[in-house]
C-alpha positions as CSV (number, residue, x, y, z in Angstrom):
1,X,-27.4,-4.6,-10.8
2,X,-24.0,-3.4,-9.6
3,X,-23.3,0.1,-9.5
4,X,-20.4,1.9,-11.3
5,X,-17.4,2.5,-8.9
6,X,-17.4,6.6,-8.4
7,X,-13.7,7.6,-8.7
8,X,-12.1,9.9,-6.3
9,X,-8.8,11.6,-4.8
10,X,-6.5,9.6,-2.5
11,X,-8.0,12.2,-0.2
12,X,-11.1,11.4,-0.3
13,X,-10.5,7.8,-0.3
14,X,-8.8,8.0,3.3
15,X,-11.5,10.3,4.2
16,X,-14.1,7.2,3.1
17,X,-11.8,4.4,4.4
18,X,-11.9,6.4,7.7
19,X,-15.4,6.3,7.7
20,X,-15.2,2.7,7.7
21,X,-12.8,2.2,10.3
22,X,-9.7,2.0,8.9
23,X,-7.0,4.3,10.5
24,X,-3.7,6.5,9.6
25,X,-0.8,4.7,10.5
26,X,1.6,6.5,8.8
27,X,2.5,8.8,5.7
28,X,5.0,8.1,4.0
29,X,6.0,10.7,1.2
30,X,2.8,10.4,-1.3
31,X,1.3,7.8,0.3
32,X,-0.9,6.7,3.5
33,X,-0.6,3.8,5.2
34,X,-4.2,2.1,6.9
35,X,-4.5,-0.4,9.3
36,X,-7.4,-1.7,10.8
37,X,-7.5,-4.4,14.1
38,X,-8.4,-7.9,12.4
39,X,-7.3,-7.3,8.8
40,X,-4.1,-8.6,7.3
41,X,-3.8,-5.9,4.8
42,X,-2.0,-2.4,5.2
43,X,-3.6,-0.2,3.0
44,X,-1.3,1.9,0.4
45,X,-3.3,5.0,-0.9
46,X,-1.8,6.9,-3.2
47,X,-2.5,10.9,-2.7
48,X,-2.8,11.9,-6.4
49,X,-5.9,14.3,-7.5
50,X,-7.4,11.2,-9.1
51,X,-7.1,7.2,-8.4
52,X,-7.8,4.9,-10.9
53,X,-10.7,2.2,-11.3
54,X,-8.3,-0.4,-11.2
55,X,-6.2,1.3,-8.0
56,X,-9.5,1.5,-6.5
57,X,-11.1,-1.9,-6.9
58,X,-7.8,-3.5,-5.2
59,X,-8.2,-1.0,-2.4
60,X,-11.5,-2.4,-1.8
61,X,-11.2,-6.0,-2.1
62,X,-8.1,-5.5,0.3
63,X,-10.8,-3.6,2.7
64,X,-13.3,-5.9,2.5
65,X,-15.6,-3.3,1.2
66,X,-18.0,-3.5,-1.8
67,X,-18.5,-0.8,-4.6
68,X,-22.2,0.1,-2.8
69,X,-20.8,0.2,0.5
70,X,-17.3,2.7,-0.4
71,X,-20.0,4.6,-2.5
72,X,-22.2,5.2,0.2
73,X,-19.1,6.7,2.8
């Protein structure tokens, strides 16, 4: 049975992302840019208090990452 996606901050999200290897590239006004070495994606994350499921779902797929595995960082 999949598990519910557990919503968080943008900074917690780059806090969890880190954890998975993905690092700061830049920040750009009220956003962070990611980058990780083999992925074709630049991750976006948006620093607001509270990022939506579907915000956070696209984060993921883009990561490579499933809803147990971002749950557990």
């Amino acid at each position: 049975m999949a598990r519910a996606l557990k919503l968080c901050s943008g900074v917690e999200a780059v806090k969890k992302l880190r954890r998975a290897g993905w690092e700061i590239a830049r920040h750009k006004g009220s956003h962070v840019m990611m980058v990780k070495e083999g992925y074709e994606y630049t991750l976006s994350i948006p620093q607001h208090p509270e990022l939506g499921p579907g915000i956070l779902r696209n984060l993921l797929k883009q990561a490579g990452l499933s809803v147990e595995e971002f749950n557990r960082l």
